[in-house]
BABA-15995 format. One record per atom (N, C-alpha, C): residue in three letters; atom name; x, y, z. Coordinates in nm, 2 decimals, always signed. Layout:
+--------+-------+--------+--------+--------+
| residu | atome |     c1 |     c2 |     c3 |
+--------+-------+--------+--------+--------+
|    ALA |    CA |      X |      Y |      Z |
...
+--------+-------+--------+--------+--------+
//
This chain:
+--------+-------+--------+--------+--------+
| residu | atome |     c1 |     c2 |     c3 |
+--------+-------+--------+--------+--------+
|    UNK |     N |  +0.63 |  -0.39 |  +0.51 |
|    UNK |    CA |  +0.57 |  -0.33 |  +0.62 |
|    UNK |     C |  +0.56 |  -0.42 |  +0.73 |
|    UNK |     N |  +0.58 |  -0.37 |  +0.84 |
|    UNK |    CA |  +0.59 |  -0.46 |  +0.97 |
|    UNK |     C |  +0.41 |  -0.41 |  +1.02 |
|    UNK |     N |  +0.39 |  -0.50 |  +1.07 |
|    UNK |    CA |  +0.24 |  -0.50 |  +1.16 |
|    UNK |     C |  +0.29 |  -0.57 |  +1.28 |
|    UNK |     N |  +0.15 |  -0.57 |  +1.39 |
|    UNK |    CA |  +0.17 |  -0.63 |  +1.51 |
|    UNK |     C |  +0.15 |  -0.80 |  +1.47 |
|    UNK |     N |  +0.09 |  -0.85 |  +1.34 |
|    UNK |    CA |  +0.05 |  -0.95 |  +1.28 |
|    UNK |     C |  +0.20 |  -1.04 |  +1.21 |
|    UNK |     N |  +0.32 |  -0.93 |  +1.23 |
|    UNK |    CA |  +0.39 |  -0.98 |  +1.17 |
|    UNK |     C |  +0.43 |  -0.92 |  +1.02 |
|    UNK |     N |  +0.57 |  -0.90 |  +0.98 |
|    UNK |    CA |  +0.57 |  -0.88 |  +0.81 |
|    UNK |     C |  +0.53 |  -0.84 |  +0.73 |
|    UNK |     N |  +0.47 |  -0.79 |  +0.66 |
|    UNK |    CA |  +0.39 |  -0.83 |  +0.54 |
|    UNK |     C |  +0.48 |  -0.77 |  +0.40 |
|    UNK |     N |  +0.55 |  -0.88 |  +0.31 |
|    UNK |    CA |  +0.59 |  -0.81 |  +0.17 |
|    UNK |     C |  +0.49 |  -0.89 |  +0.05 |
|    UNK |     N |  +0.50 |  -0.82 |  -0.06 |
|    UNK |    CA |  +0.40 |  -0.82 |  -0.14 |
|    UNK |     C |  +0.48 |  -0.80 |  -0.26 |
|    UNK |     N |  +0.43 |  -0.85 |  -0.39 |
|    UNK |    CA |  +0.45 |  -0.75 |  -0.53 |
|    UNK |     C |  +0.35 |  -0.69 |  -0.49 |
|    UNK |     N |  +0.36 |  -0.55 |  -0.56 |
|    UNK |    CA |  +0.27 |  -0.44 |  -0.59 |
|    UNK |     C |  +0.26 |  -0.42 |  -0.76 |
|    UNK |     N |  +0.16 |  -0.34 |  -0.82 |
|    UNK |    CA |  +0.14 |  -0.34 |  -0.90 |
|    UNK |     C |  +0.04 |  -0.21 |  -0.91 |
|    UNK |     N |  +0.10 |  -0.11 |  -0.98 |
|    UNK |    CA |  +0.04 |  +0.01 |  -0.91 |
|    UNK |     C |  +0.03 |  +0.14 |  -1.06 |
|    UNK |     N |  -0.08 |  +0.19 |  -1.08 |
|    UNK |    CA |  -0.10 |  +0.29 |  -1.16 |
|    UNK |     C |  -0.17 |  +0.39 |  -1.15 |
|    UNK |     N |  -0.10 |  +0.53 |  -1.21 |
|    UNK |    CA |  -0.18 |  +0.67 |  -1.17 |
|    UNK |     C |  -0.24 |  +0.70 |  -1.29 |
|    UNK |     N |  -0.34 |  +0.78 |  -1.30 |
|    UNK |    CA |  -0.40 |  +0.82 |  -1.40 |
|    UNK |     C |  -0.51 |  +0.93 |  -1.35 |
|    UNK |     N |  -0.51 |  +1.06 |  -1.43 |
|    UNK |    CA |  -0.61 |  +1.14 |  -1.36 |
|    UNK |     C |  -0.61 |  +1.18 |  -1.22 |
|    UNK |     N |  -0.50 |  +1.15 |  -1.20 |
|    UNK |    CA |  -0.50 |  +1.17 |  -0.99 |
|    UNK |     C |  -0.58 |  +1.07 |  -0.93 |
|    UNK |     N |  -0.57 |  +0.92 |  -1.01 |
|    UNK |    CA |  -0.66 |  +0.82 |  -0.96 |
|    UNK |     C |  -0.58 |  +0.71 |  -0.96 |
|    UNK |     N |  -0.52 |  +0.62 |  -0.82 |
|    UNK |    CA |  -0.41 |  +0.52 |  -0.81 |
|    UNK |     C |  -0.49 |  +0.39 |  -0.85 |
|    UNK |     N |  -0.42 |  +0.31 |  -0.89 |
|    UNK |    CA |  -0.48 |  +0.18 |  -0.89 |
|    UNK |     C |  -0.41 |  +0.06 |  -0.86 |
|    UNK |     N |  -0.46 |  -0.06 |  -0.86 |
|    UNK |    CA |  -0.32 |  -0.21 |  -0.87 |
|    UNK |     C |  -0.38 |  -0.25 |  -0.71 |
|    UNK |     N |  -0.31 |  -0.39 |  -0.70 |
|    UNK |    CA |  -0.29 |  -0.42 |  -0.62 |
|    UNK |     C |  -0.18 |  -0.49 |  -0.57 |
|    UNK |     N |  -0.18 |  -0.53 |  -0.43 |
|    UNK |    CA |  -0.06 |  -0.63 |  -0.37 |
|    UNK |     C |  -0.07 |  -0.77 |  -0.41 |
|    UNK |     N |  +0.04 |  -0.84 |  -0.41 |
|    UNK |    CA |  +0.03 |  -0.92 |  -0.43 |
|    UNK |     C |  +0.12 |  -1.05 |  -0.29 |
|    UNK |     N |  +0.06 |  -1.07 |  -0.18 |
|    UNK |    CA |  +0.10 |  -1.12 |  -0.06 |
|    UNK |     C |  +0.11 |  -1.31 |  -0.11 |
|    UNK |     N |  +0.13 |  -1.32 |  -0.25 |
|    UNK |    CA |  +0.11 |  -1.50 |  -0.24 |
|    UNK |     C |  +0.05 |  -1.56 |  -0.19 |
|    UNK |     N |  +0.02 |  -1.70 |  -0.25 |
|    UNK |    CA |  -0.08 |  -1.79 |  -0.21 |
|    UNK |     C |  -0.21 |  -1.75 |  -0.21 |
|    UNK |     N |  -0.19 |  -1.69 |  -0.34 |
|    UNK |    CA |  -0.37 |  -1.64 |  -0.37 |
|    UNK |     C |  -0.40 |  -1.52 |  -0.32 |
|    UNK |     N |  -0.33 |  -1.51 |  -0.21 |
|    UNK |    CA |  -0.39 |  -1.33 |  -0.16 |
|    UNK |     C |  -0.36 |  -1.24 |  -0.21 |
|    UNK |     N |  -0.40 |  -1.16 |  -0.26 |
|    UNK |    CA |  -0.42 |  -1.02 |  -0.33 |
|    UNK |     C |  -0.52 |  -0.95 |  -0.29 |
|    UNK |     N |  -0.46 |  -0.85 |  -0.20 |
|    UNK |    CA |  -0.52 |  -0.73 |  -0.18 |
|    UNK |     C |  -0.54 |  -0.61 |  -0.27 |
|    UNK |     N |  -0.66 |  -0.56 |  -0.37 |
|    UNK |    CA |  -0.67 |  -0.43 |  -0.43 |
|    UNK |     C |  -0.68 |  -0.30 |  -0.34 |
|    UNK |     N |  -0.61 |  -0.20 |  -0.43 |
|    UNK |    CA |  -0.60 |  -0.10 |  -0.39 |
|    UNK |     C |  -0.73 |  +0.00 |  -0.35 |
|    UNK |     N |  -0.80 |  +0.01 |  -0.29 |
|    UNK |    CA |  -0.92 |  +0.10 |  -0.31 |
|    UNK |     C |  -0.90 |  +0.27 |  -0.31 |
|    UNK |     N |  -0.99 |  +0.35 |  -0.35 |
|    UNK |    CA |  -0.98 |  +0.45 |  -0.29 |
|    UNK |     C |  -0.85 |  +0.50 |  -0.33 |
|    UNK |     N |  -0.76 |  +0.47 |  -0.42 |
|    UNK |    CA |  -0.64 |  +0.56 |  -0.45 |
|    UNK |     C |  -0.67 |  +0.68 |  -0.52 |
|    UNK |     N |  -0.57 |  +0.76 |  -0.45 |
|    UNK |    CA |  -0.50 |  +0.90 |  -0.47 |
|    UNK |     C |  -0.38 |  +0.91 |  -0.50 |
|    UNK |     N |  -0.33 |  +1.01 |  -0.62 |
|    UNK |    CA |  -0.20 |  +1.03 |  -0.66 |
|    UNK |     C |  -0.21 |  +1.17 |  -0.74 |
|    UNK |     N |  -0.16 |  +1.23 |  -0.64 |
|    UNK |    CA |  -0.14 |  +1.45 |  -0.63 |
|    UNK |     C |  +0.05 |  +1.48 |  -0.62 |
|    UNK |     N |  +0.09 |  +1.47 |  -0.76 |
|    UNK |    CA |  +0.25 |  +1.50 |  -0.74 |
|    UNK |     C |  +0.27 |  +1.35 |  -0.75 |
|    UNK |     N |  +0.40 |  +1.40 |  -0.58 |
|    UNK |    CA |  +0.49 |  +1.27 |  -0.60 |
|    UNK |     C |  +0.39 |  +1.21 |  -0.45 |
|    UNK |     N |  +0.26 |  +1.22 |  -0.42 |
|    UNK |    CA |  +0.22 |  +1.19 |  -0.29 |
|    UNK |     C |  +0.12 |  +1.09 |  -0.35 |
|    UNK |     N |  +0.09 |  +0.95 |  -0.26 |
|    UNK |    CA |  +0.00 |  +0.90 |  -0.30 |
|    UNK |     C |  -0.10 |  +0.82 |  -0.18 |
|    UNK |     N |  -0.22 |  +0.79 |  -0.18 |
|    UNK |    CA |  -0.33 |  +0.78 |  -0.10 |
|    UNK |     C |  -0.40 |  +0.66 |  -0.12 |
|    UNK |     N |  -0.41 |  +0.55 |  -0.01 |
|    UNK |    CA |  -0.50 |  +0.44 |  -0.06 |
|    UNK |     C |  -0.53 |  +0.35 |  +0.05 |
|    UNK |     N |  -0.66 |  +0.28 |  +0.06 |
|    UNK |    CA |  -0.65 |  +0.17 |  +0.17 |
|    UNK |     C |  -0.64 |  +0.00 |  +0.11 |
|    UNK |     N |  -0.60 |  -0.05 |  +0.18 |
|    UNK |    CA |  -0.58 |  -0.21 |  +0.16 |
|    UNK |     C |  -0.71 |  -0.26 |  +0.25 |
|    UNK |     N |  -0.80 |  -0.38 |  +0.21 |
|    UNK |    CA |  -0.88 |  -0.43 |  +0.32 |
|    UNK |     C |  -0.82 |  -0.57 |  +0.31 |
|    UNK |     N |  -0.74 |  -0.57 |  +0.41 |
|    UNK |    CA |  -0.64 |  -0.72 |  +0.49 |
|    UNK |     C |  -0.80 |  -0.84 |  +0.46 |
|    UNK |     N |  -0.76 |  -0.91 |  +0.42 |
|    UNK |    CA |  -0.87 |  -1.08 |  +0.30 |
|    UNK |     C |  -0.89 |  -1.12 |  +0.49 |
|    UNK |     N |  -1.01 |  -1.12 |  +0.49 |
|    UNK |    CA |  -1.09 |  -1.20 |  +0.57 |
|    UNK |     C |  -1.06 |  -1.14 |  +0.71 |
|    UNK |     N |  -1.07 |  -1.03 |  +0.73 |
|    UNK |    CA |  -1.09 |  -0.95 |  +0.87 |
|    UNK |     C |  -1.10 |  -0.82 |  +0.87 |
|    UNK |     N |  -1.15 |  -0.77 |  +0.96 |
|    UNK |    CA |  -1.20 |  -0.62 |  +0.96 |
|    UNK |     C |  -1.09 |  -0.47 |  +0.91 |
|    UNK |     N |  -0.97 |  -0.60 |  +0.96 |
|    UNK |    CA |  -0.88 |  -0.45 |  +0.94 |
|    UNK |     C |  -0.84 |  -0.42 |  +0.79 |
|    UNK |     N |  -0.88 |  -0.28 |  +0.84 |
|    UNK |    CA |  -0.80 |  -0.20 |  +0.64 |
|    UNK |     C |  -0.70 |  -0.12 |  +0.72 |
|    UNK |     N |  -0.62 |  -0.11 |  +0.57 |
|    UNK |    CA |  -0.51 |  +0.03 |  +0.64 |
|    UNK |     C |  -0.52 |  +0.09 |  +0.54 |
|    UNK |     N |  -0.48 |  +0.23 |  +0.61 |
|    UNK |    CA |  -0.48 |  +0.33 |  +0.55 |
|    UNK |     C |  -0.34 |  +0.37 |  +0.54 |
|    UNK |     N |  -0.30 |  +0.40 |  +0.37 |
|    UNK |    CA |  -0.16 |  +0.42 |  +0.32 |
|    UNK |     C |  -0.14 |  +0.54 |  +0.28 |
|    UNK |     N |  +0.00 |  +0.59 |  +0.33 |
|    UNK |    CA |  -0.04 |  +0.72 |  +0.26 |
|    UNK |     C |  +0.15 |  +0.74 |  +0.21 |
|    UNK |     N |  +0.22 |  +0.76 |  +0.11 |
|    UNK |    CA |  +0.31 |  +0.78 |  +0.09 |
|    UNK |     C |  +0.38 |  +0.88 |  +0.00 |
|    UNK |     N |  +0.49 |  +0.88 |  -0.02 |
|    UNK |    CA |  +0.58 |  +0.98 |  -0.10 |
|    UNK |     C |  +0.64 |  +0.94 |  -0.20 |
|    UNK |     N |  +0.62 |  +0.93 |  -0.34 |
|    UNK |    CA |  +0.74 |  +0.86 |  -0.41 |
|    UNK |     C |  +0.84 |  +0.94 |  -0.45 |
|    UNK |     N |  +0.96 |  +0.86 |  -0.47 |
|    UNK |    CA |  +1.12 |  +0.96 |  -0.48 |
|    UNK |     C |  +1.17 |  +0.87 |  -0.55 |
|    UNK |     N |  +1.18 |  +0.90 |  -0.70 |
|    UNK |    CA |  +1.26 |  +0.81 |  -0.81 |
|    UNK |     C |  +1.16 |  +0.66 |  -0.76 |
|    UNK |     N |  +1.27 |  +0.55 |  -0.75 |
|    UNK |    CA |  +1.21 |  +0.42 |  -0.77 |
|    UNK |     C |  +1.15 |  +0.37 |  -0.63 |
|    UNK |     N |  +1.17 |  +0.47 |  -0.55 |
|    UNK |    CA |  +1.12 |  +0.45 |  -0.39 |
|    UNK |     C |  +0.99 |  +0.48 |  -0.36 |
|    UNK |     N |  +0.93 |  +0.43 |  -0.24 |
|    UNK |    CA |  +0.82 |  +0.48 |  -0.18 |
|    UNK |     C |  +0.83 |  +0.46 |  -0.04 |
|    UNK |     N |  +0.80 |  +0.58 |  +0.03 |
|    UNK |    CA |  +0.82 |  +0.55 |  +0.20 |
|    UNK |     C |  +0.70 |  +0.64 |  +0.26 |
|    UNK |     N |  +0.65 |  +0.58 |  +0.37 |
|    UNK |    CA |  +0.52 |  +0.62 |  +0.41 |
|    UNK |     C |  +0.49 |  +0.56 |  +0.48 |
|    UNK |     N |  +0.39 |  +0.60 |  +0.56 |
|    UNK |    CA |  +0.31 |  +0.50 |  +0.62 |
|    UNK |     C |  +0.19 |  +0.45 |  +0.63 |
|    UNK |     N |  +0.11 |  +0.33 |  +0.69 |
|    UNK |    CA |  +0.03 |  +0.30 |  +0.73 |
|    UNK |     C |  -0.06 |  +0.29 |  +0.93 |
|    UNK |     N |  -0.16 |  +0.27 |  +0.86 |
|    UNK |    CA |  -0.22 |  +0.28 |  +1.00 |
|    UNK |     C |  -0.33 |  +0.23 |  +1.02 |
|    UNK |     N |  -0.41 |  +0.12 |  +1.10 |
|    UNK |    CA |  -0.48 |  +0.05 |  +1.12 |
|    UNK |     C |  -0.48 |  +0.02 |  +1.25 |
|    UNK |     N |  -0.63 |  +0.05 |  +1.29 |
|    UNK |    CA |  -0.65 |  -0.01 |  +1.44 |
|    UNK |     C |  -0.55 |  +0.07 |  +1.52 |
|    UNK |     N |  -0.55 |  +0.22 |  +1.52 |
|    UNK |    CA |  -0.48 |  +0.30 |  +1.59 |
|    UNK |     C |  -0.36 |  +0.26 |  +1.59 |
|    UNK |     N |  -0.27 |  +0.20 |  +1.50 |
|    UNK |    CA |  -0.12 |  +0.19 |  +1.54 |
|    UNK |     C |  -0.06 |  +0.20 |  +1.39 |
|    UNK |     N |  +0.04 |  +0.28 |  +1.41 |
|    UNK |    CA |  +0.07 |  +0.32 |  +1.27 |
|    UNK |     C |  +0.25 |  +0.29 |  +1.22 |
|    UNK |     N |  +0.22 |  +0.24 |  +1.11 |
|    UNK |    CA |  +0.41 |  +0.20 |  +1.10 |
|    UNK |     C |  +0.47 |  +0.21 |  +0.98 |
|    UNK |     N |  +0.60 |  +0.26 |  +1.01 |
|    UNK |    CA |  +0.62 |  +0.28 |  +0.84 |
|    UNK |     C |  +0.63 |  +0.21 |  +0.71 |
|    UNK |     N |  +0.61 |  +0.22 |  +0.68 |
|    UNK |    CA |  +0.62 |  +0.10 |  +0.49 |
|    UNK |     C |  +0.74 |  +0.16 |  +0.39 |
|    UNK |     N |  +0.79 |  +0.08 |  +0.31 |
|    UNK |    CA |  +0.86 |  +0.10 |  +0.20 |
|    UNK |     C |  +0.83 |  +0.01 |  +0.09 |
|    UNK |     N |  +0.85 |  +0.05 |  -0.03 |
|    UNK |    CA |  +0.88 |  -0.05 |  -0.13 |
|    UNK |     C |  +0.94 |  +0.03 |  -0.22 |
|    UNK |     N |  +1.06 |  -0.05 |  -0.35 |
|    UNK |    CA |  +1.14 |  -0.03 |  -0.47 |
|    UNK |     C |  +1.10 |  -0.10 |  -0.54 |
|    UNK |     N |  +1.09 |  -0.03 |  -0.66 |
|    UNK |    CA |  +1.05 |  -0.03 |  -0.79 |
|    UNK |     C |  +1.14 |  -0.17 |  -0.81 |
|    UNK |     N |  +1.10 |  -0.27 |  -0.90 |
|    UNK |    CA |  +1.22 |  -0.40 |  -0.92 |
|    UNK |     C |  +1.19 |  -0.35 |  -1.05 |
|    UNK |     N |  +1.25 |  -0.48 |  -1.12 |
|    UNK |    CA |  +1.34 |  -0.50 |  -1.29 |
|    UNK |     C |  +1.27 |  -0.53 |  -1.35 |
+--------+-------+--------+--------+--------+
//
């Protein structure tokens, strides 16, 4: 995902159960962002990240399609799209 902050890739680590998402990112160097607030209806899924040590959360909302996910986020009125693939 691109921000006005720059970059951001991550492992993710991510589970549905009951239409309830969970996991978090994993941005290195200690940073790990959990997933709050997830949702998972189908192939659609719903969640915020609160970015370690500042106000901003985003709000995630995406589509998964086989090992893909594309969607977006949005924080602080500016919104941009995200992706990630399932790895090995």
């Amino acid at each position: 995902m691109s921000s006005p902050f720059g970059a951001l890739t991550a492992t993710v680590i991510m589970a549905a159960e009951s239409g309830t998402l969970t996991g978090s990112f994993d941005l290195g160097d200690g940073r790990i962002w959990p997933i709050e607030g997830g949702v998972a209806d189908g192939d659609e899924i719903s969640f915020r990240l609160d970015r370690d040590g500042s106000p901003m959360v985003y709000a995630m909302s995406a589509t998964v399609e086989g090992d893909s996910v594309n969607g977006s986020a949005s924080a602080m009125g500016t919104e941009v799209p995200w992706t990630m693939t399932r790895g090995s």
